[in-house]
C-alpha beads as a LAMMPS data file, in Angstrom:
LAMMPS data file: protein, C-alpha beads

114 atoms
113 bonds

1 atom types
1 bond types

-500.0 500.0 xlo xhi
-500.0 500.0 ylo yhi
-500.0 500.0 zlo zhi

Masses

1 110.0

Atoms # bond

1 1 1 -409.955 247.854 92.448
2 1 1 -411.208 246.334 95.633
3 1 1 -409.769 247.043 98.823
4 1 1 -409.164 243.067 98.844
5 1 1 -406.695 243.550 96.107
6 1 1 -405.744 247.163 96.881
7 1 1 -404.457 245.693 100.530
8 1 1 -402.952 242.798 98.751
9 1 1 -401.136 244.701 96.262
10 1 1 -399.763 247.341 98.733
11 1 1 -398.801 244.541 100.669
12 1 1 -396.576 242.772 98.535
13 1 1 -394.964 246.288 97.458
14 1 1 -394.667 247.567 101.037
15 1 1 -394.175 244.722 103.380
16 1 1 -390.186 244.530 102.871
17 1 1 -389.631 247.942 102.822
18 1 1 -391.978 249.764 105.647
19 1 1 -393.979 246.336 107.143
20 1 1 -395.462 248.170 109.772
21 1 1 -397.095 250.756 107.790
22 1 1 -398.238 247.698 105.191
23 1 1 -400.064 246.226 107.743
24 1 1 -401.278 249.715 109.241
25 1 1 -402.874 249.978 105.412
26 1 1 -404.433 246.141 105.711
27 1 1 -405.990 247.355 108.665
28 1 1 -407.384 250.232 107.646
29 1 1 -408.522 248.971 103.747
30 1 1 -410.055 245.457 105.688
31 1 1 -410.920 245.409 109.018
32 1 1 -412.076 249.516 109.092
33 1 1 -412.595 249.817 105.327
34 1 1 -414.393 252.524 103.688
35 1 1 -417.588 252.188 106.323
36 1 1 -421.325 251.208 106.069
37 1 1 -423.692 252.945 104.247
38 1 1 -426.370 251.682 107.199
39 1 1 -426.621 254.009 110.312
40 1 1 -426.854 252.749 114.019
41 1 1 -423.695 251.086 113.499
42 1 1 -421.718 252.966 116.084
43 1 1 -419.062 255.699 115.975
44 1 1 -416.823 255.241 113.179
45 1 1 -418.333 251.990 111.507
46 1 1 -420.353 254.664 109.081
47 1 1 -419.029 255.954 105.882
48 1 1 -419.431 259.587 106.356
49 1 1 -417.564 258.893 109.691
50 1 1 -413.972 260.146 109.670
51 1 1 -411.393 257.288 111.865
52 1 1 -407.760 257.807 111.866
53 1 1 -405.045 256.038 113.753
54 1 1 -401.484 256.220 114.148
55 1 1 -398.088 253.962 113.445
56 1 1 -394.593 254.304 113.783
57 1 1 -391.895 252.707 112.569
58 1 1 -387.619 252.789 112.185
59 1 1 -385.539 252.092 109.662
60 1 1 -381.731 251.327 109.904
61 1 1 -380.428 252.987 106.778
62 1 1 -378.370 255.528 105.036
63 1 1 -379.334 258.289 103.534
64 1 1 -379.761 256.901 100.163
65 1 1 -381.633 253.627 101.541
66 1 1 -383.650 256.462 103.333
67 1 1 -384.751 257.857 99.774
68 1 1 -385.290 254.608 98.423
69 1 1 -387.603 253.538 101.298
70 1 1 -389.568 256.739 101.071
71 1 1 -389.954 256.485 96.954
72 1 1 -391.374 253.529 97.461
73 1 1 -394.066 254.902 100.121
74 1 1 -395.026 257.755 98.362
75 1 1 -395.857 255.486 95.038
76 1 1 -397.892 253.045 97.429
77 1 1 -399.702 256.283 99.006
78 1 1 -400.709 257.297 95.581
79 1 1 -402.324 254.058 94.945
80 1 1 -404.180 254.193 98.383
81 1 1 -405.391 257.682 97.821
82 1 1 -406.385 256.632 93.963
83 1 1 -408.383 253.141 94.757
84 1 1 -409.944 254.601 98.220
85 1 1 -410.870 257.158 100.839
86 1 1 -407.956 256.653 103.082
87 1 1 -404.759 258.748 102.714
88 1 1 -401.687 258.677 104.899
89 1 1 -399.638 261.679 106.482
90 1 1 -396.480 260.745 107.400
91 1 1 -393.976 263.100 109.697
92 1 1 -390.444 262.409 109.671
93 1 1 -388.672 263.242 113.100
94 1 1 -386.113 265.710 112.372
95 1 1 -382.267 266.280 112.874
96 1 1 -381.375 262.259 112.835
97 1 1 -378.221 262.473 110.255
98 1 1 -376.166 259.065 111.513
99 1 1 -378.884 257.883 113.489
100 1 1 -382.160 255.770 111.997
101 1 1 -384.729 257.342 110.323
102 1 1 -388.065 257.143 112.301
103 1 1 -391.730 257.735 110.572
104 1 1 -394.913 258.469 112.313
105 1 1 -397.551 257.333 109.720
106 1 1 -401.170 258.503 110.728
107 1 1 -404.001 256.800 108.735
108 1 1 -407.126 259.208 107.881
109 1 1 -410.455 258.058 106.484
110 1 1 -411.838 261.723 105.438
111 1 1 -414.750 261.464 103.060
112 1 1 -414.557 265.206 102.559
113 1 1 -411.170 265.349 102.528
114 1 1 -408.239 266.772 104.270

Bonds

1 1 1 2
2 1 2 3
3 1 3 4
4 1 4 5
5 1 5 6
6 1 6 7
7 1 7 8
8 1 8 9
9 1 9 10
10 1 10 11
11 1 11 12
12 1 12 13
13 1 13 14
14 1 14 15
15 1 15 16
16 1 16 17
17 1 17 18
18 1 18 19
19 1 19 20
20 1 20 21
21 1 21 22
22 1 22 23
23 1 23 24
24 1 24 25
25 1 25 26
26 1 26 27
27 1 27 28
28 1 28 29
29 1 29 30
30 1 30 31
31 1 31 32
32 1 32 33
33 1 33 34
34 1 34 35
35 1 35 36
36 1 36 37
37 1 37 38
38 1 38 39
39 1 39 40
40 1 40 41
41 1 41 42
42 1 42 43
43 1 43 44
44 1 44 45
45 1 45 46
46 1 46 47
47 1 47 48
48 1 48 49
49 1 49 50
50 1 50 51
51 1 51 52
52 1 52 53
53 1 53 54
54 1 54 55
55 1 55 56
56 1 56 57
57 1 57 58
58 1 58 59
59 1 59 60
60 1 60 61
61 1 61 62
62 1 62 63
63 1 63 64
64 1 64 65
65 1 65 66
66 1 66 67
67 1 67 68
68 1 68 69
69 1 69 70
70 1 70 71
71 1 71 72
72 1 72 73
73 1 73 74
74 1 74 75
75 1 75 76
76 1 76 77
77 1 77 78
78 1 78 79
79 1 79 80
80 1 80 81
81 1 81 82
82 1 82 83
83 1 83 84
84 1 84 85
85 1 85 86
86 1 86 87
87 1 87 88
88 1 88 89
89 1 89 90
90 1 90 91
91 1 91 92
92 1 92 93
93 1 93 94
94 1 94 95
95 1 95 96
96 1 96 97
97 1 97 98
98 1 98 99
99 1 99 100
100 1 100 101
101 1 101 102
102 1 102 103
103 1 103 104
104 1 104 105
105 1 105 106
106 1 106 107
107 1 107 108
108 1 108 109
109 1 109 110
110 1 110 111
111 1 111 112
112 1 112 113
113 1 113 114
């Protein structure tokens, strides 16, 4: 799968539910992407370089909305990590029972891994 149709299909999955991290992902599968195999480029354009970058986002939901929304990330983030070199760690901030449920998404391109 190309990161073309990777980004599209995580797209249409994502964008309703978590739009800010689906358009984290376009940025990272198509304007980043996996790197260069030509050297010179500059810092972070290779594809031994590792590039990360961070996103945040808020949802107003209940607890069970809260599940659904992070179901539905997790079965994106297996596609990312399956089609490419990019994975996402995303931190939940603690202790917000009643109160919206904020994600801090930070993208990692790790060719060795993590």
């Amino acid at each position: 799968m190309s990161p073309y149709e990777l980004a599209k299909l995580i797209h249409m999955e994502l964008s309703p539910v978590a739009p800010r991290l689906s358009a984290a992902i376009n940025r990272a599968l198509v304007d980043i992407g996996e790197g260069s195999a030509l050297v010179g480029l500059g810092p972070g354009t290779h594809e031994n370089d590792n590039v990360s970058f961070q996103e945040s986002e808020s949802f107003n939901t209940d607890s069970a909305g809260s599940n659904a929304v992070l179901a539905q990330i997790h079965m994106m983030m297996a596609k990312l990590e399956e089609h490419s070199s990019w994975k996402v760690i995303i931190d939940k901030k603690p202790g917000r029972l009643g109160k919206p449920l904020e994600l801090l998404y930070t993208l990692v391109r790790a060719k060795g891994g993590l």
